[in-house]
Residue, then its C-alpha position, 0 to 999 in steps of 0.5 A: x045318265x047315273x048321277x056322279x055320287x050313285x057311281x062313287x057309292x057303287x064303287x065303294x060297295x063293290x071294293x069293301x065286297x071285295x076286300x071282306x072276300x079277301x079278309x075272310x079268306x085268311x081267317x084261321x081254321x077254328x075247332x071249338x073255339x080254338x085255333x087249329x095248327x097244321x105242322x108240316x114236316x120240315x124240308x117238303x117232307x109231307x110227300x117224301x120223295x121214296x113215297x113215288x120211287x115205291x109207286x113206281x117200284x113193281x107192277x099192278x096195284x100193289x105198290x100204288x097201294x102201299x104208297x098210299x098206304x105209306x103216307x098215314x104212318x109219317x102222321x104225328x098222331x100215328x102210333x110209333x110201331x106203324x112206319x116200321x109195320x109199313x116197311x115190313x109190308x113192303x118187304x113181305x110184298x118184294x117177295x112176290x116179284x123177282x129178284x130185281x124188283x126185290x132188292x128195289x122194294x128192299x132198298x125203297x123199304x130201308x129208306x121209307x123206315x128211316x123218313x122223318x116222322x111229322x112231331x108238333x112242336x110243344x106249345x106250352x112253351x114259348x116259344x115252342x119247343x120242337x120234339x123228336x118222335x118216339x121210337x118203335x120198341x118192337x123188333x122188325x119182322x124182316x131183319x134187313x130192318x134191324x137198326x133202322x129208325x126214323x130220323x129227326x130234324x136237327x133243330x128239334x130240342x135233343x131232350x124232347x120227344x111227343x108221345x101220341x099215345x099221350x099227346x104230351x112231351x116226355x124227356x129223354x129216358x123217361x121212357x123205354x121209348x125214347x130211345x131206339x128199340x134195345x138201347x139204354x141210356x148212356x148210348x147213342x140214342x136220341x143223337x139227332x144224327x141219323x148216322x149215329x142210329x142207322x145201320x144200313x147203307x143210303x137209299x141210294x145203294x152208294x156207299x157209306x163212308x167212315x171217315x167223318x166220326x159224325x157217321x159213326x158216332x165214335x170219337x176219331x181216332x189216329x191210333x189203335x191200341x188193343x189188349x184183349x184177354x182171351x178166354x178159351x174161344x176157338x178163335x184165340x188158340x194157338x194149336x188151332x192153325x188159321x187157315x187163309x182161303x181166298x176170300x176166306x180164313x177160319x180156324x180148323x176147329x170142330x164146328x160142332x162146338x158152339x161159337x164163342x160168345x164172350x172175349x174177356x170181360x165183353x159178353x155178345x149175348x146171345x150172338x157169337x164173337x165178331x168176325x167179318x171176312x173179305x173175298x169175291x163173289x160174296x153175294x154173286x158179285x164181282x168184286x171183292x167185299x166184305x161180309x160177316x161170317x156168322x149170318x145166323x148172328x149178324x144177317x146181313x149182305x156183302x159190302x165194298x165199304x167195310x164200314x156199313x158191315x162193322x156199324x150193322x155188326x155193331x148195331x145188331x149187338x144193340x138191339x138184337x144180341x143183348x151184348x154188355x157194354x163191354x162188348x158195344x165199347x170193343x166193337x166200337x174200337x174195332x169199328x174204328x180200327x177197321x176205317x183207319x186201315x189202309x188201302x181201303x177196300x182190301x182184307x187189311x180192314x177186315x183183319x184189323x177188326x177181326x184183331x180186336x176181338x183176338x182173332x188172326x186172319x190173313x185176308x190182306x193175302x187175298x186178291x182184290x177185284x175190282x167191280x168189273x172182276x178186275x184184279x186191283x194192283x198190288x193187293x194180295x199176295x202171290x201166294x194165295x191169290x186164287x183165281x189168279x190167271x197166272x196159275x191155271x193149271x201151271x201145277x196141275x202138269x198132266x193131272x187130267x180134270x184139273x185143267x178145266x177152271x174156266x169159268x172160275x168167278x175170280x176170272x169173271x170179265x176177264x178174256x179166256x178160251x169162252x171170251x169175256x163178258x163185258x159187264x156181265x157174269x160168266x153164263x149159267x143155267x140151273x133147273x129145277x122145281x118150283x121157279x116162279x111158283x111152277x109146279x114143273x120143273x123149268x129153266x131160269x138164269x143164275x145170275x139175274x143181274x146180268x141175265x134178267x128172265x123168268x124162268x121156262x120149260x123150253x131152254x131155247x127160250x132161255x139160251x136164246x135170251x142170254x146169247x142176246x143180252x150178250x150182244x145187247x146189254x153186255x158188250x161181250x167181245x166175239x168169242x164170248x158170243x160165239x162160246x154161246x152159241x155153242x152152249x145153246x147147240x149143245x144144250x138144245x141136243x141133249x135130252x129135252x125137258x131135263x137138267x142134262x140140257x142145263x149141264x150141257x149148256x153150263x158146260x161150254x163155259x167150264x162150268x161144272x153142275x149135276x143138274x141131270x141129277x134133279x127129277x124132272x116133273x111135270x105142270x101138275x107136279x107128277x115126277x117124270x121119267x129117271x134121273x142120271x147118278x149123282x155126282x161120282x163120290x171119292x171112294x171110301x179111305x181116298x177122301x182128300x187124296x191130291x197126290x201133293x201134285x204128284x202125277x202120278x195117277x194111281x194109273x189102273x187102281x179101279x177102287x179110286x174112281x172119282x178120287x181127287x188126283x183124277x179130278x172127281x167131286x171131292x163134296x160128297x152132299x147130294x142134297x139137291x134143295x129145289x134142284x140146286x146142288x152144292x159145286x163140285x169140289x176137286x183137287x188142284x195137285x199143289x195142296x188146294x182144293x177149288x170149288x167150282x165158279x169160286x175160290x181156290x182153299x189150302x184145307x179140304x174142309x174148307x172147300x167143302x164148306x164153301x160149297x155148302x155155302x154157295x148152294x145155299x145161296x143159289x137155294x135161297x134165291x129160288x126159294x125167294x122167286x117163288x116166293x117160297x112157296x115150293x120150299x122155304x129159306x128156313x129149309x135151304x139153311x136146314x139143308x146148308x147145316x147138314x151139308x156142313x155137318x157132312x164136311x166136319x165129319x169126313 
């Protein structure tokens, strides 16, 4: 037996051993002789949460590859540019999948740009103050990033960024850097209210409201009074009559003549006057939005909430446009006017701010859609509300060609003679070259929010698959069933391997298109057999001609062939950018034009005009499935530009 104090002494040992393991264990990391302090972002944030949503986002390795790519940007030590860089990368990556993973990638992309960036505090104070990082002073490669920064911790001392190409504090307005790329001092930025320097909607895609000032960074306001002086912008002359278009309302001014960029003492730079529009299918969608109307200086999307377009609007004058103070105060003032306009969500918010900047519009006549393509009570007026069941054909009284609007998209959802589509858009099919990279001609589905599928040769495979999500994820009522059903036997019986299957398959659902126009070519890329005449074109000195309702059809004068009291295309472009071709545009009898699956306009050159726009909208698309291989955007807007240049001369 061990004696007692043998066991006493072991005992101690072994709880001193224990105790040194424990106190060593909670010794601090030293380099040099000195303490090393780890600064964690606040909140968790070391992982951010969009870290593993673009992990998940898209197939294969490359979006494991940028999320751990993504981690170093956030970095303290990392320069200010590389998170923007980052969100730039996984933008230009989108463009590889289709279009759903695009807009994913695109959302996960803007919420990644605005993720707060890990700043140590300054400890040279005491006690240490907490800094705000630096902003990037470049602009994005990709302009759904305009306006985007990183956010800040409310705590942080508002006054105070970390620079980490020096490691040392820098004070507001010591440098360009501390505050976002194109702003000055005296504006927002350095607000620690990531609202006030961000101009795209949450991550999350809901939608962005206005009603607290803090989510504008203006102060609130009850009441609006705007005195504008106009200086001889086409917007603000009298001779010119406003035209008011379902969903669109633009002066019947020569688009040859630049856009105005100045209003009074305001000078927008190098971006026009401000104008934002309000109608229905904006962006293939159901419901009615609102968007800007000059993309080429405010490029960005539709948008339910008016106020994610007026704070982008007013942001791009910041950091792109080079506008004057003046022009950042006026658009403030519409901005406010906008989100004080009531009922929310109709063309009163868009003429309100249209208002400030001395253009009229009417919007408030056009119908509001709800998300499901259902008209909203008591918005619009009875006069302008295109697309409206009501007045199918009730003008068109033995006017042949006029009668077949089914399918128009301001009837989308709605039960008819081709059924309703539950929660999916009106069918349709394009062919062309250059889907998904082909270098043949192929198959897909316009609309891939409803109808997602690649595209195919074979146009069974795509009739088949469409038919199917009418049952499957839809919820179409009988009729739109059976309607497909007739649709994929008519496509399947017209000649294989062309754009008439297209055409055929389109039509069943009162859907007009020339795709029987479009060359076919092979998997090498080698033009195959003829294509069908284009589009019957009105004949020279009858352009326009509607008749006034007037049925009387010019019953034997062969020299009107195609002409509008007859229901011909009225858009005269045959341009046809990878196989996509502008809509048909014919007259309605009573004064109006409508373009096929769109709105209905009081003015023939607006109706074109349309057209061209939502050619060039389809055309962008498919430039961007094939990621822009066969051809680009760039060359879709060239084309858009012509198709227009086209509509002003006529």
């Amino acid at each position: 037996m061990l004696p007692k104090s043998l066991i006493t002494l072991t005992l101690y040992l072994l709880a001193n051993s224990q105790l040194q393991e424990v106190l060593a264990r909670s010794q601090w990391l030293e380099r040099d002789g000195r303490a090393v302090y780890l600064y964690p972002r606040r909140f968790g944030q070391e992982q951010p949460a969009v870290l593993q949503k673009l992990r998940d986002a898209c197939p294969g390795e490359v979006c494991g590859t940028l999320a751990g790519a993504a981690i170093t940007p956030l970095l303290a030590a990392q320069p200010e540019c590389t998170q923007q860089d980052l969100a730039d990368q996984i933008i230009d990556a989108s463009k590889q999948f289709d279009a759903a993973t695009q807009a994913n990638m695109l959302e996960i992309a803007k919420e990644y740009r605005q993720v707060e960036k890990n700043t140590p505090p300054d400890f040279t104070t005491n006690p240490p103050t907490a800094r705000n990082s630096v902003f990037c002073q470049k602009a994005p490669k990709n302009a759904e990033l305009n306006g985007l920064v990183q956010a800040q911790d409310p705590a942080n001392d508002p006054d105070l960024f970390f620079d980490p190409a020096t490691k040392a504090t820098v004070r507001k307005g010591e440098q360009a850097n501390t505050f976002p790329f194109g702003e000055a001092a005296g504006g927002n930025a350095g607000n620690n209210d990531p609202a006030a320097t961000t101009s795209a909607a949450p991550a999350t895609g809901t939608a962005l409201p206005a009603e607290d000032p803090a989510a504008t960074g203006t102060e609130c306001v009850t009441a609006v009074t705007v005195t504008v002086t106009a200086t001889a912008t086409a917007a603000a002359d009298s001779s010119l009559p406003t035209v008011v278009v379902g969903g669109e309302a633009t002066p019947t001014s020569v688009a040859a003549e630049p856009a105005p960029t100045s209003v009074g003492d305001a000078d927008f730079g190098s971006c026009s006057v401000p104008e934002i529009e309000f109608g229905q299918g904006f962006d293939n969608r159901r419901e009615t939005s609102f968007q800007p109307v000059d993309k080429a200086s405010f490029d960005h999307g539709s948008a339910q909430n008016i106020d994610i377009i007026t704070r982008a609007v007013c942001d791009t004058l910041v950091n792109k446009c080079g506008a004057n103070q003046a022009a950042r105060d006026l658009c403030a003032t519409a901005q406010a006017a906008a989100s004080a306009a009531e009922p929310k969500k109709t063309g009163i918010q868009a003429d309100a701010f249209n208002a400030v900047f001395g253009k009229t519009t009417n919007f408030a006549a056009v119908q509001a859609f709800d998300d499901q393509g259902r008209a909203v009570p008591g918005t619009g007026s009875a006069t302008d509300n295109a697309g409206n069941a009501g007045n199918t054909g009730t003008d068109n009284t033995g006017n042949t060609g006029n009668s077949d609007n089914t399918g128009n998209t301001g009837n989308t959802g709605s039960a008819g003679a081709v059924g309703d589509f539950g929660s999916c858009s009106t069918p349709q099919i394009l062919f062309a070259q250059g889907l998904d990279g082909r270098k043949e001609t192929a198959f897909e589905p316009v609309d891939k929010a409803s109808f997602d599928h690649g595209s195919a040769q074979n146009i069974d495979i795509i009739t088949q698959f469409i038919c199917d999500e009418l049952t499957n994820s839809c919820d179409a009522d009988a009729t739109a069933k059976a309607t497909c059903q007739t649709a994929r036997a008519a496509a399947s019986a017209a000649t294989k391997g062309s754009g008439a299957q297209a055409d055929a398959f389109n039509a069943a659902f009162g859907l007009s298109t020339n795709f029987a126009a479009v060359q076919a070519f092979d998997n090498q890329g080698r033009a195959v057999g003829s294509v069908a005449a284009q589009p019957n074109t009105p004949a020279t000195g009858n352009t326009g001609n509607n008749n006034n309702g007037n049925n009387n059809q010019n019953t034997g004068n062969t020299g009107n062939t195609g002409g509008a009291a007859q229901g011909g295309n009225l858009q005269t472009f045959t341009g046809n950018l990878g196989g996509v071709v502008a809509p048909t545009v014919t007259a309605l009898g009573d004064g109006r034009f409508q373009v096929t699956g769109n709105a209905a306009f009081n003015n023939i050159r607006n109706a074109r005009v349309r057209s061209c726009d939502v050619q060039n909208n389809q055309c962008a698309n498919a430039a961007n499935s094939s990621g822009n291989r066969n051809f680009s955007v760039a060359q879709c807007n060239a084309q858009q530009a012509q198709c227009i240049q086209l509509a002003d001369s006529q």
